[in-house]
Backbone as ProteinMPNN parsed JSONL, in Angstrom:
{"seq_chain_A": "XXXXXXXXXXXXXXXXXXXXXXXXXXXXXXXXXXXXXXXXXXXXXXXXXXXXXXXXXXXXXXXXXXXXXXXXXXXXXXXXXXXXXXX", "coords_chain_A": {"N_chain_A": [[65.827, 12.067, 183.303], [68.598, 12.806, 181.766], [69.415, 15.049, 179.35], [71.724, 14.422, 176.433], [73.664, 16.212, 174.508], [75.262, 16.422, 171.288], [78.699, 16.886, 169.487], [78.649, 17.66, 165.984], [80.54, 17.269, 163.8], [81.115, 18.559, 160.352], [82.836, 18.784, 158.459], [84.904, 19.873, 155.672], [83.802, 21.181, 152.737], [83.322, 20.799, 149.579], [83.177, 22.809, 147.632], [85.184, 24.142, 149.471], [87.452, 22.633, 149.168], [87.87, 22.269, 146.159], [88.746, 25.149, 145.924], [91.005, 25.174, 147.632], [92.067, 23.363, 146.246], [92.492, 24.934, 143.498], [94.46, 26.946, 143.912], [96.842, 25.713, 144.947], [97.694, 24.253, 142.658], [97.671, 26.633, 140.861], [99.703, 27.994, 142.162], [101.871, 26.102, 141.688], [103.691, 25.213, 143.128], [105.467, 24.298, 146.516], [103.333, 25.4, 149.124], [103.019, 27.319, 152.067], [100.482, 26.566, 154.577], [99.693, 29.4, 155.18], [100.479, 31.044, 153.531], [98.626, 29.591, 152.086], [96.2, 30.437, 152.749], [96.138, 33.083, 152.635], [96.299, 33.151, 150.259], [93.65, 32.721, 149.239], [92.498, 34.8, 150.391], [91.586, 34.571, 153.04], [89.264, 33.785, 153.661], [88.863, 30.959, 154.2], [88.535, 30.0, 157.503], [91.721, 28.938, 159.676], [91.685, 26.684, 161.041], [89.374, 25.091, 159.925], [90.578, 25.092, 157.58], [92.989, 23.21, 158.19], [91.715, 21.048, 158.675], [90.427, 20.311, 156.234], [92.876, 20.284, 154.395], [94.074, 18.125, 156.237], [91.828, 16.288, 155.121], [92.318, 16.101, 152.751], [95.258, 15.045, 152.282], [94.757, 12.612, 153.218], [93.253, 11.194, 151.057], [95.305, 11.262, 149.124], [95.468, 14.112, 147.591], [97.4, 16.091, 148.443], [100.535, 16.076, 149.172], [101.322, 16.726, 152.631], [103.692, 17.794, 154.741], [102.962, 19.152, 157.55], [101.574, 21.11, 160.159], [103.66, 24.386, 160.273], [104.9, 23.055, 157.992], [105.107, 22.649, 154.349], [102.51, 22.566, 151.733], [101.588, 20.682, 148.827], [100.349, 20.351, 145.587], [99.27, 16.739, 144.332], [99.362, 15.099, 141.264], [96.105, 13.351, 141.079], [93.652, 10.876, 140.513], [92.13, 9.94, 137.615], [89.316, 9.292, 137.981], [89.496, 9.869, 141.007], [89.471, 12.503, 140.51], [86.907, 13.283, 139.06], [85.053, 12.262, 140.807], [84.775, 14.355, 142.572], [84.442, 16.589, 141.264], [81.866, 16.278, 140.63], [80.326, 16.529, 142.46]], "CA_chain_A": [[66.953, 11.645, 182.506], [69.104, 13.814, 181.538], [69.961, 15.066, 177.603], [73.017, 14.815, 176.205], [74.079, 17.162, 172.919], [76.415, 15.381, 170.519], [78.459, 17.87, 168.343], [78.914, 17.064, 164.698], [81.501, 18.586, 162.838], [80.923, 18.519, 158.426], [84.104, 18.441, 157.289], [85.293, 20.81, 154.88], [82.932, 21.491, 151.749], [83.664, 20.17, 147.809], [83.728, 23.779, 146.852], [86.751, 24.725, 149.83], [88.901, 21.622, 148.619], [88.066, 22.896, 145.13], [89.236, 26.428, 146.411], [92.58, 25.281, 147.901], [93.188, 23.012, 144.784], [92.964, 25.799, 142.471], [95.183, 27.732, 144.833], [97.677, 25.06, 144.744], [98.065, 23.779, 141.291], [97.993, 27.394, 140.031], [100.884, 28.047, 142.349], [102.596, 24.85, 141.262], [105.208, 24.684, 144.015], [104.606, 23.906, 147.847], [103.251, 26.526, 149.593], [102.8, 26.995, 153.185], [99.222, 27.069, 155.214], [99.482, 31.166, 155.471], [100.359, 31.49, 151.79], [97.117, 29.545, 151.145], [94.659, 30.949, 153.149], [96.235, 34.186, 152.351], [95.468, 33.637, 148.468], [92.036, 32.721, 149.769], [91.756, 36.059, 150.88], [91.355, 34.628, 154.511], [88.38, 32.991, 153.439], [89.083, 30.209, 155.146], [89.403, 29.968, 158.881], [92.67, 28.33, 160.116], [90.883, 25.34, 161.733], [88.948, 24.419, 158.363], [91.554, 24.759, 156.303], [93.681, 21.883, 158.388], [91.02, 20.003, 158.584], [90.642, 20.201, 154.326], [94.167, 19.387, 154.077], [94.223, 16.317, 156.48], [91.318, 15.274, 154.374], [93.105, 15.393, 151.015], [96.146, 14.503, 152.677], [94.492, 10.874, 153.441], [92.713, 11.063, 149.807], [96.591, 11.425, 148.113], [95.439, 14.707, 146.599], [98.232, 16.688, 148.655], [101.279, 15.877, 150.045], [101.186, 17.758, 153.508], [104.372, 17.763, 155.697], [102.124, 19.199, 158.871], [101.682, 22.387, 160.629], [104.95, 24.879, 159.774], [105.702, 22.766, 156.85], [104.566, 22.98, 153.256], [101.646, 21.467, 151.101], [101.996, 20.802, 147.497], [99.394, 19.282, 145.247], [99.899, 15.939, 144.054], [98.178, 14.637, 141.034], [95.157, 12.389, 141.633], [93.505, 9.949, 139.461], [90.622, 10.444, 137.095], [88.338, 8.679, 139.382], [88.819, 11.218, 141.98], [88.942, 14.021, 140.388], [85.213, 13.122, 138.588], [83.905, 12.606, 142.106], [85.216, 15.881, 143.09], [83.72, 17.435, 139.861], [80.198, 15.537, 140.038], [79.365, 16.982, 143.651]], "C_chain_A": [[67.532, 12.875, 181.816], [69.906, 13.847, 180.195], [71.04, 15.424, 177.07], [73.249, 15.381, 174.706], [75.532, 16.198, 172.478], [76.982, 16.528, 169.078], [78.94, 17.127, 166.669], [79.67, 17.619, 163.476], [80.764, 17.636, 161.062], [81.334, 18.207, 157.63], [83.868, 19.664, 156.445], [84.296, 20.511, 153.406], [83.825, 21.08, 150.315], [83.988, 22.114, 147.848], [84.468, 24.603, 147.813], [87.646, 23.223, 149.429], [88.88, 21.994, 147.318], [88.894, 24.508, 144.756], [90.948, 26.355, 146.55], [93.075, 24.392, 146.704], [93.313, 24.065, 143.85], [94.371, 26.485, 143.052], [96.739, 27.156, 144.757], [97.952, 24.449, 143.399], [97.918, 25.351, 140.512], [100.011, 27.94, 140.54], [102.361, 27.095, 142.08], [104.424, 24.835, 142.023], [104.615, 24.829, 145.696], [104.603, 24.879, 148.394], [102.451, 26.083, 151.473], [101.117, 27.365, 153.657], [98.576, 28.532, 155.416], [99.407, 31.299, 154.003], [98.934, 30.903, 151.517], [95.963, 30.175, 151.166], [95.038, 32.877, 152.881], [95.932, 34.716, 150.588], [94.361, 33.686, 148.14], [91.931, 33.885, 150.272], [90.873, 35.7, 152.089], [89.824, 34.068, 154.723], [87.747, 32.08, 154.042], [89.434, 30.213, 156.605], [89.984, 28.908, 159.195], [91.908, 26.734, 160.385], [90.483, 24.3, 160.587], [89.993, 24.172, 157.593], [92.745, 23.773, 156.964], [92.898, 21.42, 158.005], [90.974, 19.261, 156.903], [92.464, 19.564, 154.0], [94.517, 18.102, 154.274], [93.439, 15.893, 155.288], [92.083, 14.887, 152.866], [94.553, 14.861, 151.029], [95.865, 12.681, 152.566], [93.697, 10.463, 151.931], [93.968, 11.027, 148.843], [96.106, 12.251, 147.11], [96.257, 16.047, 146.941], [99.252, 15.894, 149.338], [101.275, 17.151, 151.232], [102.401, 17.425, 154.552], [103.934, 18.437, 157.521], [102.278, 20.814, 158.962], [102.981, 22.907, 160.531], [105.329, 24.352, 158.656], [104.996, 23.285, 155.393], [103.174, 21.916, 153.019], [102.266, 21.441, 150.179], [100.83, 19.566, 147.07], [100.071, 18.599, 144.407], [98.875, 15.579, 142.668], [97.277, 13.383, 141.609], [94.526, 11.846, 140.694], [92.058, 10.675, 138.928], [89.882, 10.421, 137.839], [88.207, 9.799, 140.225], [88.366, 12.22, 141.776], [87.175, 13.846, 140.048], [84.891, 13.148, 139.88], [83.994, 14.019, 142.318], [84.451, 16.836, 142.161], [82.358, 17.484, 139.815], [79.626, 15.973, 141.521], [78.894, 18.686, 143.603]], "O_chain_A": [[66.848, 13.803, 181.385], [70.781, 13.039, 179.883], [71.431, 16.59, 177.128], [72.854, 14.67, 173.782], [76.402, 15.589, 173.101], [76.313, 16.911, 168.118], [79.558, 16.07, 166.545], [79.311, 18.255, 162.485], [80.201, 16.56, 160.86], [80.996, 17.678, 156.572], [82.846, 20.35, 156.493], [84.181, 19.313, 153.148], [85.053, 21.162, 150.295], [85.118, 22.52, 148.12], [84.626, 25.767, 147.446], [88.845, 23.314, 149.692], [90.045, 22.164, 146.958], [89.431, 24.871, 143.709], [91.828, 27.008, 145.989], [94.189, 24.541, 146.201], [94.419, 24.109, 143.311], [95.359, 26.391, 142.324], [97.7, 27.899, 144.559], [99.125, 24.087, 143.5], [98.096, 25.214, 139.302], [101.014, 28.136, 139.854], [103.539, 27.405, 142.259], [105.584, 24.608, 141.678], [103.548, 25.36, 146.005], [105.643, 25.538, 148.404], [101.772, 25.149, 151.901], [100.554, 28.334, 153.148], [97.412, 28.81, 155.703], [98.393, 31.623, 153.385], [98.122, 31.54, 150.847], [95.095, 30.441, 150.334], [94.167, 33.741, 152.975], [95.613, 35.743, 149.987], [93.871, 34.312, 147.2], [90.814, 33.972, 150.782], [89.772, 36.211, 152.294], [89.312, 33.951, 155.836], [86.57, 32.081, 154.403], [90.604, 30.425, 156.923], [89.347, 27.855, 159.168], [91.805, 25.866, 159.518], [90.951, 23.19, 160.336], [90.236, 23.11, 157.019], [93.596, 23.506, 156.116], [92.99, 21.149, 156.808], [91.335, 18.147, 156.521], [92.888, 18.546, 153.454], [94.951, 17.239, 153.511], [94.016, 15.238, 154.421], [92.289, 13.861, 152.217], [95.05, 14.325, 150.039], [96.547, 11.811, 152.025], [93.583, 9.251, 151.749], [93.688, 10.747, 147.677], [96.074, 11.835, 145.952], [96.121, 17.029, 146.211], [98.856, 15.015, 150.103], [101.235, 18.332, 150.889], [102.006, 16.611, 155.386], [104.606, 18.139, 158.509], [102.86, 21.567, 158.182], [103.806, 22.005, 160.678], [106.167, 25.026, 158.056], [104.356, 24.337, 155.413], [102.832, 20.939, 153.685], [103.388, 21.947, 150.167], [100.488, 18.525, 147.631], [101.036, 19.019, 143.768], [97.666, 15.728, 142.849], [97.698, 12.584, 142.446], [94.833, 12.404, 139.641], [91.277, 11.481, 139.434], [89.604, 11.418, 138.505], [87.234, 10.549, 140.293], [87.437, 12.851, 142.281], [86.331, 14.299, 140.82], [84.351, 14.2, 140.222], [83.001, 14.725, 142.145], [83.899, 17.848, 142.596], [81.683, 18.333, 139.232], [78.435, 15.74, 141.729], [78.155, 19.147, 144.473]]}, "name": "protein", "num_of_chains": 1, "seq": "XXXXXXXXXXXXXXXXXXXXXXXXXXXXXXXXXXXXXXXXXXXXXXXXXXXXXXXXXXXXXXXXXXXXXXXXXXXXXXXXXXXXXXX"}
């Protein structure tokens, strides 16, 4: 029988969505995917840092118009933020 590998992606980490929110609420106007990972000091590789966006994209803690467009952070409710805080 023959073994099959199953890969398992992670998802993006509490302290890189903590990373690109600072990034974005210090810049406090929408900035594009290069501007971010470029304030990250490249930190981030491309790939991750969609992925982190979709996720806070579907969490309503960015608005994200898509690849070429802008982000911009949105606020988010107590609630979230505390989770976000308490991991």
């Amino acid at each position: 029988m023959a073994s099959r590998s199953t890969t398992v992606t992670r998802g993006p980490t509490v302290v890189t969505l903590r990373a690109i929110e600072e990034v974005l609420r210090a810049g406090g106007e929408p900035m594009s995917r290069y501007a971010i990972r470029q304030s990250l000091g490249n930190r981030i590789a491309q790939p991750l840092l969609d992925e982190a966006i979709e996720y806070m994209a579907d969490h309503a803690m960015v608005f994200d118009e898509g690849p070429g467009g802008k982000v911009v952070w949105i606020q988010v409710s107590d609630r979230t933020r505390a989770r976000l805080r308490s991991k």
